[in-house]
C-alpha positions in Angstrom: 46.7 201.2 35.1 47.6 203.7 32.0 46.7 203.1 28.7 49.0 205.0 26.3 46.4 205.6 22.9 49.0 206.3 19.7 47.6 206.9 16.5 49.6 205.0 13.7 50.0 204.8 10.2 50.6 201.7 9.2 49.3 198.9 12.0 51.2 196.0 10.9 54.5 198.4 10.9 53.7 199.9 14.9 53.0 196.5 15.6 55.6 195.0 14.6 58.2 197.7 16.3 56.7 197.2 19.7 56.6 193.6 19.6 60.5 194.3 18.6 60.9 195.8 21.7 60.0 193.0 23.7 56.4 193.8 24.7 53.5 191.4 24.2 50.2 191.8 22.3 47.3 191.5 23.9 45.2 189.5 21.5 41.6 190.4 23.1 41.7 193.8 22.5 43.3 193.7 19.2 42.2 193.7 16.1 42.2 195.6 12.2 42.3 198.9 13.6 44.2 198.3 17.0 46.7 196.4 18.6 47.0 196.4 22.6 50.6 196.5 23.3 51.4 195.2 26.9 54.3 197.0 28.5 53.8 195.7 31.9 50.8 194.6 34.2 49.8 198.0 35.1 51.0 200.4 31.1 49.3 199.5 27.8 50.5 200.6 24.7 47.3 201.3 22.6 48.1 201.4 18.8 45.1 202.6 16.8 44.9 203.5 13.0 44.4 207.4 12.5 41.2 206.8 11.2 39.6 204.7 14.4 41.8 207.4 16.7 39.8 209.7 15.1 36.5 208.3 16.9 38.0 209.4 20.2 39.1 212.9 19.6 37.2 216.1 18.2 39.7 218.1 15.9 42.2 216.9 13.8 44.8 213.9 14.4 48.1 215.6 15.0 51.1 214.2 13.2 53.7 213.2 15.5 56.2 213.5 12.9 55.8 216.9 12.3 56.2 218.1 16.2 56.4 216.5 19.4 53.5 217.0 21.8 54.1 214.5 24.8 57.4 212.4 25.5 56.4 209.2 27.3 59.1 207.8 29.9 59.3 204.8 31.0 61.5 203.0 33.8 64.3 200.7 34.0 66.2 198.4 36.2 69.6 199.4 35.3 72.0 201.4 32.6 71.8 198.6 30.4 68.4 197.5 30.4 67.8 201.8 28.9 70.8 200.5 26.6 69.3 197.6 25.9 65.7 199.1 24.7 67.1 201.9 22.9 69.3 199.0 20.9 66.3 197.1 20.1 64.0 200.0 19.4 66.4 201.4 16.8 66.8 198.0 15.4 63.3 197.7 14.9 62.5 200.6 12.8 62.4 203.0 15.6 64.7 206.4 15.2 67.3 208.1 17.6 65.7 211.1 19.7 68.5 212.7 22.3 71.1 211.8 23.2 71.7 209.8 26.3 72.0 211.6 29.0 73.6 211.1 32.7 73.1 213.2 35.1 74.1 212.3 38.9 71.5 209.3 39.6 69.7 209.7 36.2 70.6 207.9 33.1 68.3 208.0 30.4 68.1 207.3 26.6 65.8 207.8 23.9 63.9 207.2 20.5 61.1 207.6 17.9 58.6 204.8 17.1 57.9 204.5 13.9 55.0 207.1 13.5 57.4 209.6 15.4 56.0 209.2 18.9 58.8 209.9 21.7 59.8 207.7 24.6 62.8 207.8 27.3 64.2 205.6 29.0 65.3 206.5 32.5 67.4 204.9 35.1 67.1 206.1 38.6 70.3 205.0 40.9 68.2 204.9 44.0 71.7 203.6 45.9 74.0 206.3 45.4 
């Protein structure tokens, strides 16, 4: 399992975009300062206020906004299913990154959560 640890601005906000994207909350290990985003049986999504990120770093909190410092990718099914997510992430608050991009087997898309975290979206056409 992986456990993706974000640190957000505004909760309710982050929240509110992931759950736009179609992923579930898990309620257990959610609460005021974090919000367990389920993304599949084996990826979690963990949304923390900067302040309770905080308790697990030393240094400051970087701002995601002001650079990017990891892309997170995740995999689809099929051209439209990285359509499909981009779609719903930009409806949902989220901001346009790249470009899509195909290249050969590879199709990918992309965008900015709210907080200015990156994720793609890649398709891999295993068949051809």
């Amino acid at each position: 399992m992986i456990f993706v640890n974000l640190p957000v601005a505004d909760l309710a906000v982050a929240r509110r975009f992931y759950t736009g994207l179609g992923f579930d909350v898990n309620a257990r290990f959610s609460d005021g300062k974090a919000a367990c985003i389920v993304v599949s049986e084996t990826i979690f999504v963990m949304l923390l206020v900067r302040e309770r990120f905080a308790d697990f770093v030393t240094g400051p909190v970087a701002d995601p906004a002001a650079g990017t410092s990891v892309i997170n990718c995740l995999s689809a099914g099929s051209r439209d299913e990285v359509d499909t997510l981009v779609r719903r992430a930009l409806a949902s608050g989220g901001k346009p990154w790249l470009d899509t991009m195909a290249e050969g087997p590879m199709y990918g898309g992309s965008f900015a959560d709210p907080d200015g975290h990156v994720w793609e979206v890649l398709h891999m056409d295993q068949a051809g």
